[in-house]
ZAZA-416240 format. One line per 5 residues: their letters; for each residue x, y, z of C-alpha. Coordinates in pm, 1 decimal, always signed. Layout:
BEGIN
a) X Y Z  ...;
REM end
This chain:
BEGIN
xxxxx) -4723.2 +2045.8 +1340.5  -4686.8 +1903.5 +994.3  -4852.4 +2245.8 +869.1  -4597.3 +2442.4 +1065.5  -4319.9 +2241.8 +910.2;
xxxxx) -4457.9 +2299.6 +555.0  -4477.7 +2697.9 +560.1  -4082.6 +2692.6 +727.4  -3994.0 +2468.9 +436.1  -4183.9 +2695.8 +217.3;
xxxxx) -4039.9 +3026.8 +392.9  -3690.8 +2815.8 +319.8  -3748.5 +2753.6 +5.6  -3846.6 +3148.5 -111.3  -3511.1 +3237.7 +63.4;
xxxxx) -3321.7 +2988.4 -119.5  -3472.4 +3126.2 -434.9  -3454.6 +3502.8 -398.1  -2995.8 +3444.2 -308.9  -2778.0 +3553.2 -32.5;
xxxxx) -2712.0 +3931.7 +32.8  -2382.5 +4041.9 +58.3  -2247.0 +4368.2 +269.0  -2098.0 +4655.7 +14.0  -1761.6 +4508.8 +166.3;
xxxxx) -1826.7 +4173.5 +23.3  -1876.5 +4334.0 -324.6  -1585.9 +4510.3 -315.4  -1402.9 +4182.4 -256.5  -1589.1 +3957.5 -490.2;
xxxxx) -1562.7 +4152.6 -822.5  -1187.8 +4147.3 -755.7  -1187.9 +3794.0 -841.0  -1340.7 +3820.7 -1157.7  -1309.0 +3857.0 -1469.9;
xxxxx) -960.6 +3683.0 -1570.4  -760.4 +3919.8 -1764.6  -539.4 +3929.4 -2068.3  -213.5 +3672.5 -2034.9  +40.3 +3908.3 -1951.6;
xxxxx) +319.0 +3959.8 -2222.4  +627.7 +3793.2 -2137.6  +945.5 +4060.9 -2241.5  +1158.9 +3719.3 -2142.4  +998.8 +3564.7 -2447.2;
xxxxx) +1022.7 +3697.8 -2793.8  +793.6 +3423.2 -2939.0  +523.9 +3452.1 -2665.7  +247.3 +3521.2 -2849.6  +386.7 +3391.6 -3189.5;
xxxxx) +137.9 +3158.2 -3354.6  +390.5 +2929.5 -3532.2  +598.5 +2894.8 -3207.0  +252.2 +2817.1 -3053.3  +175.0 +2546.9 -3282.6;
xxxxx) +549.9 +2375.3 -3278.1  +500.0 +2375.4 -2902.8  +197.8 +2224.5 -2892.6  +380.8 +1926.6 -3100.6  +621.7 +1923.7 -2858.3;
xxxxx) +397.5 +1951.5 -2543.8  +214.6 +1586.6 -2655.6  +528.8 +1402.8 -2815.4  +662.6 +1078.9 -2652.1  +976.0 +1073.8 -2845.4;
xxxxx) +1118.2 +1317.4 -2672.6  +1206.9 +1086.3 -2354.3  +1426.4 +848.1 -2353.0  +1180.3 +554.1 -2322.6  +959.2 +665.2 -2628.0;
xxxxx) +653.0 +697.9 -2437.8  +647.0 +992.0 -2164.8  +595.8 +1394.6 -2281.7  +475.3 +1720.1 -2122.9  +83.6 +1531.5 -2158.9;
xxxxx) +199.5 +1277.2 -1958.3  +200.1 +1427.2 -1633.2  -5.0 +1679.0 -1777.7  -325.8 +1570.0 -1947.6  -600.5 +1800.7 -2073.8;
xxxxx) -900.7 +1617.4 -1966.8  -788.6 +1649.2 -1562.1  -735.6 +2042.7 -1640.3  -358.8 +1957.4 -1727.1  -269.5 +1742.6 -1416.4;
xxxxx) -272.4 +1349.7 -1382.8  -461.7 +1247.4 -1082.5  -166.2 +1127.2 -910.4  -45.4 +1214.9 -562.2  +327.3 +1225.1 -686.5;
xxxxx) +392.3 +1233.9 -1083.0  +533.3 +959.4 -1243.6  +710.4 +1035.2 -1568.8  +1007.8 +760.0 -1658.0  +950.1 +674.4 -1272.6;
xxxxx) +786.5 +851.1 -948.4  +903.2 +1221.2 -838.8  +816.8 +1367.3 -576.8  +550.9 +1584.2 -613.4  +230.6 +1654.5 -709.8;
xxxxx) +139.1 +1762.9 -1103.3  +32.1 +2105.3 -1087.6  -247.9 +2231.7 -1363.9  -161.8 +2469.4 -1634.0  -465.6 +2616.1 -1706.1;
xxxxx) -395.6 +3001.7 -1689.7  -59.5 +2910.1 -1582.9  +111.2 +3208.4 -1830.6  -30.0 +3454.7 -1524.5  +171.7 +3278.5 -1242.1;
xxxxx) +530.3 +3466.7 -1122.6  +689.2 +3178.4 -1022.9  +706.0 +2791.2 -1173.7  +712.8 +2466.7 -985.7  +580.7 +2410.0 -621.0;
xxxxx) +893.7 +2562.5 -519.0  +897.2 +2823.7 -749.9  +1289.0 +2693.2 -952.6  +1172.8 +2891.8 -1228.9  +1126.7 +3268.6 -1324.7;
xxxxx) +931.6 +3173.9 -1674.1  +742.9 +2970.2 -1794.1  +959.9 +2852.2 -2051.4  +1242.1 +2769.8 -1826.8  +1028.4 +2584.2 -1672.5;
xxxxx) +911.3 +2365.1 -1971.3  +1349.3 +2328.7 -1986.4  +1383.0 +2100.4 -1670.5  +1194.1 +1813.6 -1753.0  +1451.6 +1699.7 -2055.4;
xxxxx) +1718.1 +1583.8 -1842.2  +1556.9 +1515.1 -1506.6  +1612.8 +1119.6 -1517.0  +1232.1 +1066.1 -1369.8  +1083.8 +1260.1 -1610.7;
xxxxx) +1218.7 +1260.7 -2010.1  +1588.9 +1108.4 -1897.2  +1692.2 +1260.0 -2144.6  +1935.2 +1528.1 -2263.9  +1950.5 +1827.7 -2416.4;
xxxxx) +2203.1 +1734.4 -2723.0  +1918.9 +1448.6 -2775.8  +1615.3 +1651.4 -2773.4  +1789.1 +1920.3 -3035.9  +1920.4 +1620.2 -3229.1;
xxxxx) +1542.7 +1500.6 -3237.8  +1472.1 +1835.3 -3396.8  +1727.6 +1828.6 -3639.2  +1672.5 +1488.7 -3779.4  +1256.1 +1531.9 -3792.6;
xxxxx) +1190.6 +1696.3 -4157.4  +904.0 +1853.7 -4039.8  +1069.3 +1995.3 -3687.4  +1351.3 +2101.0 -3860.1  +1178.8 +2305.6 -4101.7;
xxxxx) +935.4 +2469.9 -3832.6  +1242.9 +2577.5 -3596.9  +1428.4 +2690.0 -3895.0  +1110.4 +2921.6 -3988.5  +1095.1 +3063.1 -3622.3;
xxxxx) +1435.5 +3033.6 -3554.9  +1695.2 +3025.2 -3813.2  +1923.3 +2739.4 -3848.7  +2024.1 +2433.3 -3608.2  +2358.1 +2384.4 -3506.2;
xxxxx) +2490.8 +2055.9 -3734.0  +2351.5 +1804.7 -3498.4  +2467.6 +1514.5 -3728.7  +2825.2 +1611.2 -3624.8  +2814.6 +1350.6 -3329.4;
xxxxx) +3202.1 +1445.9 -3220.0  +3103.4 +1803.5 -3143.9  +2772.7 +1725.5 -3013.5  +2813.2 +1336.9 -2826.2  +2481.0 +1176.0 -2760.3;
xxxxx) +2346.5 +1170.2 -2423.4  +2546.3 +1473.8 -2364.5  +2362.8 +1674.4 -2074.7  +2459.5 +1975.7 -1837.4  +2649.7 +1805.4 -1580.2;
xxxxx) +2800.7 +1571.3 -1781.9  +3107.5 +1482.1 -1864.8  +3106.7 +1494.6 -2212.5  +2853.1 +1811.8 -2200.1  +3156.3 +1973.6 -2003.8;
xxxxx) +3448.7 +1860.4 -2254.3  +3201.2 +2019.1 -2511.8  +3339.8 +2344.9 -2735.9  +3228.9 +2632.6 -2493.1  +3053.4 +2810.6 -2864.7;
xxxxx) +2888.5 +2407.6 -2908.9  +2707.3 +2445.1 -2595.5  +2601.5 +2804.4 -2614.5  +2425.7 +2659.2 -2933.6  +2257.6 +2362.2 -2802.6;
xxxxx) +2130.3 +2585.1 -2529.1  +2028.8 +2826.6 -2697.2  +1817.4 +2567.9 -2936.9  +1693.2 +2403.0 -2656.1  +1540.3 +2763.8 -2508.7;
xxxxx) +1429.8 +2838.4 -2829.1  +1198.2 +2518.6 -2835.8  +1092.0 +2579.4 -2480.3  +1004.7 +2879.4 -2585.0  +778.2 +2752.8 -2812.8;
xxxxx) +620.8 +2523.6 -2572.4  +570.0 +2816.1 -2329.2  +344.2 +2996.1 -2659.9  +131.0 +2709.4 -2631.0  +127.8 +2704.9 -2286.6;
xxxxx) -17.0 +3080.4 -2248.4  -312.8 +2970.7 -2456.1  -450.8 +2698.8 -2214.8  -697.6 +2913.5 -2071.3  -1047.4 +2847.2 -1838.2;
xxxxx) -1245.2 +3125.6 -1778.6  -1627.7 +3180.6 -1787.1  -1708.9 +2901.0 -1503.4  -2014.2 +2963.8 -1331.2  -1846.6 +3242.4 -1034.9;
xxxxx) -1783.6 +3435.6 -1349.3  -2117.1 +3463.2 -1471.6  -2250.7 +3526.2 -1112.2  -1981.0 +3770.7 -1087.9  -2096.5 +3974.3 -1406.5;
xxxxx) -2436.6 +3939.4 -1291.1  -2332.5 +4107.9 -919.6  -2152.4 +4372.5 -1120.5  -2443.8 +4440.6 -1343.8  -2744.2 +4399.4 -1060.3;
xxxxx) -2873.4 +4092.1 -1326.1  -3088.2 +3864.2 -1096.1  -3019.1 +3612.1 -1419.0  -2618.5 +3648.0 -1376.6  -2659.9 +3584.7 -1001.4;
xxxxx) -2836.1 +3284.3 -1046.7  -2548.3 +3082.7 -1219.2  -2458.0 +3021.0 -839.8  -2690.3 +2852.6 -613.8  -2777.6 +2974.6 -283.6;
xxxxx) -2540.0 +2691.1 -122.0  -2273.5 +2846.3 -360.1  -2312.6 +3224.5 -278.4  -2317.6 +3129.5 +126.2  -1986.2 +2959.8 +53.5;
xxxxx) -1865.3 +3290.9 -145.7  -1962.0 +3500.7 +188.6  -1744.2 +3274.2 +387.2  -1482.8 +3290.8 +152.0  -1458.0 +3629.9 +121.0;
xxxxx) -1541.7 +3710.4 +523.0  -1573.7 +3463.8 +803.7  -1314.2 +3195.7 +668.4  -1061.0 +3422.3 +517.2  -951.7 +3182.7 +219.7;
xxxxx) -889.4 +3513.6 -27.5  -574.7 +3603.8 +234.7  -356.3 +3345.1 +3.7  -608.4 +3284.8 -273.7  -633.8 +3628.2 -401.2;
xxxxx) -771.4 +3742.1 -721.4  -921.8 +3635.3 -1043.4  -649.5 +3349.0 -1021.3  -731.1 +3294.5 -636.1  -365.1 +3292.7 -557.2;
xxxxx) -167.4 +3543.5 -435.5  +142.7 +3396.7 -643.2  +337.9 +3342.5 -300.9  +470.2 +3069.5 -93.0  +308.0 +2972.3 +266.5;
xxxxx) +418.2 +2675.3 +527.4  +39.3 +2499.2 +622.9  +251.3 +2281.4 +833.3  +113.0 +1999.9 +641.2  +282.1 +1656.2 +743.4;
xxxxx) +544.8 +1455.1 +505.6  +340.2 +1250.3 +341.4  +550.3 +1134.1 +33.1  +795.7 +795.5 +151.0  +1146.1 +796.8 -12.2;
xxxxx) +1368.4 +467.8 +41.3  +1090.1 +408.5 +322.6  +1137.6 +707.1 +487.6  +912.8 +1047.7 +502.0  +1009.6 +1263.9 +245.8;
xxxxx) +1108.9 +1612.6 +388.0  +1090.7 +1859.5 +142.2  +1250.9 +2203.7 +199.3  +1021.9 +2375.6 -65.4  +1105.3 +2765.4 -123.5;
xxxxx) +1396.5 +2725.2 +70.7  +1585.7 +2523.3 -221.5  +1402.9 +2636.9 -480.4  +1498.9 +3047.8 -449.5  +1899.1 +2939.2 -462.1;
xxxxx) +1802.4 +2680.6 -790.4  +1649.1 +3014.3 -979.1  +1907.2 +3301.1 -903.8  +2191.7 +3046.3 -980.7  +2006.8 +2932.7 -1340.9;
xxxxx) +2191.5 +3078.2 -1676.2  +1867.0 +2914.8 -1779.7  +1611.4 +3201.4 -1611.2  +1470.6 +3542.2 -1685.2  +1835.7 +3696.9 -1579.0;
xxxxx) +2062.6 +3495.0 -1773.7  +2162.5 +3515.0 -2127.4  +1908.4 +3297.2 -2321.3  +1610.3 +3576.7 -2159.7  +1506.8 +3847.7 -2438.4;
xxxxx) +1484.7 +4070.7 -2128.6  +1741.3 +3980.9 -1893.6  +1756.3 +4318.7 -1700.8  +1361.7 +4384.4 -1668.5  +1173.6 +4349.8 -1402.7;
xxxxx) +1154.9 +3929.5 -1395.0  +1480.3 +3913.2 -1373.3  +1555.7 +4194.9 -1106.7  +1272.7 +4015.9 -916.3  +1462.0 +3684.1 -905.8;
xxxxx) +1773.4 +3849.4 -796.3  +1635.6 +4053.2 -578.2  +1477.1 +3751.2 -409.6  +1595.4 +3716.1 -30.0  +1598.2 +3350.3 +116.7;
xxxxx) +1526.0 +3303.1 +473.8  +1455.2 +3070.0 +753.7  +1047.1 +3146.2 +691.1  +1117.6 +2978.7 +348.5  +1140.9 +2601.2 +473.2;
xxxxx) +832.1 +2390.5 +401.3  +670.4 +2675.5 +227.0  +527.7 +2584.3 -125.4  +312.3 +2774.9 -338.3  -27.6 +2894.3 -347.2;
xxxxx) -204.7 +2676.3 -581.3  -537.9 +2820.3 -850.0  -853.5 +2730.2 -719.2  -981.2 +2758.0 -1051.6  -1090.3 +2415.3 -1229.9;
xxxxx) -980.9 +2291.9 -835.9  -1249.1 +2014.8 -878.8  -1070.5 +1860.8 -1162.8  -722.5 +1844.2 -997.4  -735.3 +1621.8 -721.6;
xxxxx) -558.5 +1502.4 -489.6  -429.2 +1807.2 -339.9  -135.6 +1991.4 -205.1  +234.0 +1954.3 -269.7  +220.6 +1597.7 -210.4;
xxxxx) -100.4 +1489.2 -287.1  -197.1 +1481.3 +71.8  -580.3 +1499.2 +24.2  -807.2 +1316.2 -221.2  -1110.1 +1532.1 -217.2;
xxxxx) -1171.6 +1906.8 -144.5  -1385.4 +1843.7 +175.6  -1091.4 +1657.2 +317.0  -852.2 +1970.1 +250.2  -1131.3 +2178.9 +378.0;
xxxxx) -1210.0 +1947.0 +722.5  -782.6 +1988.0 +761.9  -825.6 +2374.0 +769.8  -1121.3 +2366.4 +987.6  -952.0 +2185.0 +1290.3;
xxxxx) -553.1 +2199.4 +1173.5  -575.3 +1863.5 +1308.6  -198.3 +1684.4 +1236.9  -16.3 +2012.7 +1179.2  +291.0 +1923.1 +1218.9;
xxxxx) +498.1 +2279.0 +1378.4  +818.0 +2261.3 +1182.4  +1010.2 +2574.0 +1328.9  +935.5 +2951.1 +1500.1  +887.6 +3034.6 +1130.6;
xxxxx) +511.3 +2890.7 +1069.3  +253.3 +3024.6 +901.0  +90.5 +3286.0 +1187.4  -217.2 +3345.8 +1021.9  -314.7 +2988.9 +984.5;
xxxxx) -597.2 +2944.9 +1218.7  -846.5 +2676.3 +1256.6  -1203.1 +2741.8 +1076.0  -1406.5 +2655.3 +1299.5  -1684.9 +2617.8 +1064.2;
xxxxx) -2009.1 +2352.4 +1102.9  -2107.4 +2126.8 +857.9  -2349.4 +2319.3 +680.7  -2082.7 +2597.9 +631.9  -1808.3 +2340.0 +479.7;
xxxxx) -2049.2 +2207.9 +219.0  -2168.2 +2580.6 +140.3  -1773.6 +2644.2 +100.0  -1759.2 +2320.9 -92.6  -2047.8 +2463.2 -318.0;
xxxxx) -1866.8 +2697.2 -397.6  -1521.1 +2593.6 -493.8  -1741.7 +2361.7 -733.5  -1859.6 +2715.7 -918.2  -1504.8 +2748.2 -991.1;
xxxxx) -1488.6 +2516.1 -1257.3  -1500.3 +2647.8 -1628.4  -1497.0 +2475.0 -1949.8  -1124.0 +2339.7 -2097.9  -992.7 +2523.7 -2380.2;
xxxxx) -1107.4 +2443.3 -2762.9  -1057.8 +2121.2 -2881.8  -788.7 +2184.9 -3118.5  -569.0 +2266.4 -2838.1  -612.4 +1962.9 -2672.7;
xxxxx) -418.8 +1736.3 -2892.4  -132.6 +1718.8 -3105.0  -150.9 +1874.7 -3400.1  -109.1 +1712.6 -3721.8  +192.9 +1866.0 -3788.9;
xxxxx) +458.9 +2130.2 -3615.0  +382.9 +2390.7 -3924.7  +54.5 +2380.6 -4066.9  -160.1 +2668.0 -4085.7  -271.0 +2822.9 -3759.7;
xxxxx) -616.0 +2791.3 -3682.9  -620.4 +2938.8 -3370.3  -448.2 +3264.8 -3279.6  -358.0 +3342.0 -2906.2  -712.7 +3446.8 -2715.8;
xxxxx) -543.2 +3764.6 -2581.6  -371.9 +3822.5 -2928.6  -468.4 +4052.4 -3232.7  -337.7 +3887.6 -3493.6  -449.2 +3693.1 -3727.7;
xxx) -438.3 +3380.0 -3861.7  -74.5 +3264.1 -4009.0  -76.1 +3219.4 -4387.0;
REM end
């Protein structure tokens, strides 16, 4: 008996080593997730791939005097060692939102910005943290103010940008002054076309940076290469538990229907019927998702179609317009990476789950789905899967995880308009003298 049960574990053991076979169908579907390509260029976005708007931003992405409390910026909420999120279930900026942080790694590839996709770019989306009073609380006058009265700011923007308007002139431009207030509205119609377009400018610049927080090269990727190449080497950067999780991803559990692609999303919005799970003034928050959030964009002077965009008639902005709200919309969020997954937990809109197998054991049974209208998901079907399957599928979302992006992006830098060091990764230029 105890010799029968060595030569299985043996026999187990030589199958573990020599990897998992997949079906020429399952090839065909894995190297489509791999490699990452080039950031797209952004036509909305002059300075996209500008080094010296890439460096300002990154001053501005990790400044706390930005906020009105002098100790909340973009790193707040969005901190490079948790892959750019916070570990929260709902941010907290100036105070709690009402969401979760999403990760920005690769986040210059996504089509849409915010869990309920408000923004067309990604610098408009950088633009709505300023004034939201949980966030900065601040305003826009302020944060160009800021700009105008920091030597070093000032002469960065200037560089990129030309010059400020004459922030010091606090009649035309009142403190505090934001876009639905009072004094913002009794503004000189010219005043406020200036502050706005200073403010996009900078956001702009925070969106350069943005593009260059990259994460490639985890583990999948080498295993991918190796599948591609028939390297036995390449393959084994994923472990047998890892490559029986890949087959169910790709086959039996059907994960790649919404997380498609090298970014395993498919850039869309889906209702999982997931429960409120967020209280607001002691009562369940529900949150509309898409179904706000598509009105928000198109109506936006502050989006790919309005008249801050370098490319307000291309195809971002046609897209936005051209974007049809319906009943299906309600409750649907987007489709988050799973890339660096591991490192952004808890998960979903709300923070609903703290680890990966929990999000995985709600999939398998759909257990609390909570049927909000005719409209739900229809694909959405329980797994079904054993145990030994879910930590196979767990094995693998763990290959997922790639090393940050260099150190010198991780911090501020010394100053908005030193010499660049590091030119965009998807970028042919060099370095800025």
């Amino acid at each position: 008996m105890l010799v029968a049960a060595c030569i299985i574990a043996l026999l187990h053991g030589v199958a573990e080593e020599a990897g998992i076979d997949f079906t020429p169908q399952e090839k065909r579907r894995i190297l489509q997730h791999s490699p990452i390509p080039p950031v797209p260029d952004d036509p909305t976005n002059d300075w996209d791939k500008n080094p010296g708007a890439a460096l300002l931003g990154q001053a501005l992405f990790f400044d706390t005097g930005f906020s009105r409390n002098g100790a909340v910026s973009c790193s707040t909420c969005h901190q490079p060692p948790r892959a750019f999120t916070d570990g929260r279930s709902i941010a907290k900026g100036l105070a709690p939102g009402t969401r979760h942080t999403p990760g920005l790694l690769n986040v210059a590839h996504q089509r849409w910005f915010f869990w309920d996709g408000r923004a067309d770019t990604l610098w408009s989306q950088a633009l709505h943290p300023i004034e939201h009073p949980s966030e900065f609380g601040s305003s826009r006058v302020d944060f160009v103010r800021r700009i105008h009265s920091d030597d070093g700011y000032r002469a960065a923007y200037t560089d990129l940008f030309g010059v400020l308007p004459p922030m010091e002139d606090v009649e035309r431009f009142p403190p505090g002054s934001h876009g639905t207030s009072d004094a913002w509205k009794a503004m000189d119609q010219a005043d406020r076309e200036a502050v706005n377009r200073a403010m996009t400018n900078l956001a702009k610049a925070v969106a350069a940076y943005e593009s260059r927080l990259r994460g490639g090269n985890a583990p999948f990727d080498l295993f991918v290469e190796g599948l591609r190449n028939s390297d036995p080497a390449g393959m084994a950067a994923l472990s047998p538990s890892a490559q029986r999780g890949l087959k169910l991803f790709v086959g039996k559990a059907g994960c790649r229907q919404c997380h498609s692609g090298p970014l395993f999303t498919d850039f869309e919005f889906h209702n999982i019927g997931l429960p409120a799970h967020h209280m607001v003034d002691g009562q369940p928050l529900r949150d509309p998702g898409r179904f706000d959030g598509i009105p928000l964009v198109q109506k936006s002077a502050l989006s790919a179609h309005g008249s801050f965009s370098d490319d307000p008639v291309g195809d971002k902005a046609r897209r936005t317009r051209s974007t049809k709200r319906g009943q299906e919309h309600w409750g649907a969020f987007k489709t988050p990476t799973l890339r660096n997954i591991t490192s952004t937990a808890p998960y979903m809109h709300q923070g609903h789950f703290n680890t990966l197998m929990d999000v995985l054991l709600y999939y398998n049974t759909l257990e609390d789905m909570e049927l909000q209208d005719h409209h739900q998901e229809a694909v959405l079907k329980p797994l079904n899967l054993d145990e030994a399957e879910l930590a196979d599928l767990l094995a693998f979302l763990h290959s997922l995880e790639s090393p940050l992006p260099e150190e010198s992006l991780l911090q501020a830098p010394s100053r908005p308009h030193q010499v660049q060091e590091h030119p965009h990764p998807d970028s042919n230029e060099g370095v800025e003298q």
